[in-house]
C-alpha positions in Angstrom: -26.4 2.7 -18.9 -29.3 0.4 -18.9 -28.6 -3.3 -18.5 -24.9 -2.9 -18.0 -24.3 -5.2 -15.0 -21.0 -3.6 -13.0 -20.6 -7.3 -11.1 -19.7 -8.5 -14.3 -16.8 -6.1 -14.1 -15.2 -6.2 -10.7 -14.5 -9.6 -9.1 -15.5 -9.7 -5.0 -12.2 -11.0 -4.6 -10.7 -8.2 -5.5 -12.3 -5.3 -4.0 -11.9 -8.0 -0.7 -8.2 -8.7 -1.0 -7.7 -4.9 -1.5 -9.6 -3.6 1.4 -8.3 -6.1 3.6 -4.7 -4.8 2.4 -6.0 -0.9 2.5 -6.9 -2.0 6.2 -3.8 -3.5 7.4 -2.1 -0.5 5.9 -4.0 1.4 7.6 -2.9 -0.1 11.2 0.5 -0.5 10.4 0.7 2.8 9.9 -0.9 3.6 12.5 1.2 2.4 15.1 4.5 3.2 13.0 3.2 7.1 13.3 2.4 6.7 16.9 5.8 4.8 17.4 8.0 7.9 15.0 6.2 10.6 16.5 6.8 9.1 19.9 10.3 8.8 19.5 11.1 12.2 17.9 11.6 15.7 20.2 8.3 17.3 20.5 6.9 20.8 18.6 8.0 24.1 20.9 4.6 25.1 23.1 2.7 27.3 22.0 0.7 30.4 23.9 -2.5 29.5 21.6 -1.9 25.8 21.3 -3.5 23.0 24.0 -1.7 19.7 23.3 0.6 20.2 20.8 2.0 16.8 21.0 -1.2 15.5 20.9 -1.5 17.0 17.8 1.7 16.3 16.0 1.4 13.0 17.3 -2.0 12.4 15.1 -0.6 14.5 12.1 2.0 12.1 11.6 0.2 8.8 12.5 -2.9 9.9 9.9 -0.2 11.0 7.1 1.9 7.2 8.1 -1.5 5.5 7.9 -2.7 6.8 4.5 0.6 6.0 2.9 0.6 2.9 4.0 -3.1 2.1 3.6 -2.6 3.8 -0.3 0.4 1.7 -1.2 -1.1 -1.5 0.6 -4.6 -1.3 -1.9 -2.7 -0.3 -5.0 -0.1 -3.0 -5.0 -2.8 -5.9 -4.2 -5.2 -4.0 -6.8 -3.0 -3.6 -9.7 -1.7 -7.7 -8.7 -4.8 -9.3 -8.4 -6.5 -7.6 -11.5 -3.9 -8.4 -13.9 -3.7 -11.5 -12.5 -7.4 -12.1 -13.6 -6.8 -10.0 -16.8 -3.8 -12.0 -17.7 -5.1 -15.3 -16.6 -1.7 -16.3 -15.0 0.3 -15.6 -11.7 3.4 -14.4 -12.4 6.6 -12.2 -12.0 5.0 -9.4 -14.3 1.8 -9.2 -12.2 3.8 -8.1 -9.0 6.6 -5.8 -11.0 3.8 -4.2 -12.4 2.0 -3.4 -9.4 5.2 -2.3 -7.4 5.9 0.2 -9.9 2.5 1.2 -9.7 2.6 1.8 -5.7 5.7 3.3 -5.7 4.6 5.6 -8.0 1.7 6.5 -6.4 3.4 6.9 -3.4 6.2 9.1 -5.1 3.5 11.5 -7.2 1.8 11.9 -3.1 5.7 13.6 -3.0 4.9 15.9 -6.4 7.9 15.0 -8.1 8.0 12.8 -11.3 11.3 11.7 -10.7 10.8 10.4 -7.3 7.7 8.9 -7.9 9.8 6.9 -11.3 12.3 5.6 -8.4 9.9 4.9 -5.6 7.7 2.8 -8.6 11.6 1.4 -9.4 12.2 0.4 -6.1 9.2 -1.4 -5.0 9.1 -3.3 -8.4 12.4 -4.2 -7.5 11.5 -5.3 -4.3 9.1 -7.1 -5.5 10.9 -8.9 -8.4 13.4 -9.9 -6.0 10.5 -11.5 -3.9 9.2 -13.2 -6.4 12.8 -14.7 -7.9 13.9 -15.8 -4.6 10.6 -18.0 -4.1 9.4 -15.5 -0.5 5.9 -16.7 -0.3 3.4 -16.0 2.3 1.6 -18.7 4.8 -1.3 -18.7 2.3 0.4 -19.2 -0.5 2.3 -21.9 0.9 -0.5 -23.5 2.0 -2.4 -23.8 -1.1 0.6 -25.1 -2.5 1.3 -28.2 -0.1 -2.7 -28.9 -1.2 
């Protein structure tokens, strides 16, 4: 693919936005694994087993941290390139891209029909957001600009 130019393509702001929000996924769930896992009875000691809790413990805060991290990067993906697609900010932009997470999240389950009610929900969620005027500091911000 000579003289195809890939920067052309994907904005900066984009892949920025969506690793910042992979990263804060990433902590959160971090520390909401450590906190569940902290909270719950421990696994039964095993003979063969040196620090079972240990263990478990980082089992649950790597599988809270990818979920997290996964849902974090879709939904600001799928929001900020539609909103460059489209050329607008709007309620579609975020519905879209909280059915999209959820659904993600929901097909990391296997099921089809949980991952059409987790993409439901979250586009729900977000819809609601969006209707009742939620904004972040940023956005509120550039607004009083």
């Amino acid at each position: 693919m000579e003289g195809s130019n890939l920067k052309g393509l994907v904005d900066d702001e984009i892949v920025m936005k969506t690793g910042k929000a992979a990263g804060i996924g990433l902590a959160v769930g971090t520390v909401y694994g450590a906190l569940n896992s902290m909270l719950h009875d421990g696994p039964q000691v095993g003979s063969n087993v040196k620090y079972p809790q240990l263990i478990r413990t980082t089992k649950v805060c790597g599988h809270c941290a990818a979920n997290l991290a996964v849902v974090g990067a879709t939904y600001v993906g799928v929001e900020q390139a539609l909103a460059r697609y489209r050329m607008k900010k709007d309620i579609i932009n975020g519905a879209a891209a909280g059915f999209t997470a959820g659904a993600v999240l929901g097909f990391r389950v296997g099921s089809f029909r949980t991952a059409f009610f987790s993409g439901s929900a979250l586009a729900l969620t977000s819809v609601l957001l969006d209707v009742t005027g939620m904004k972040t500091t940023d956005e509120e911000e550039k607004g009083n600009h």
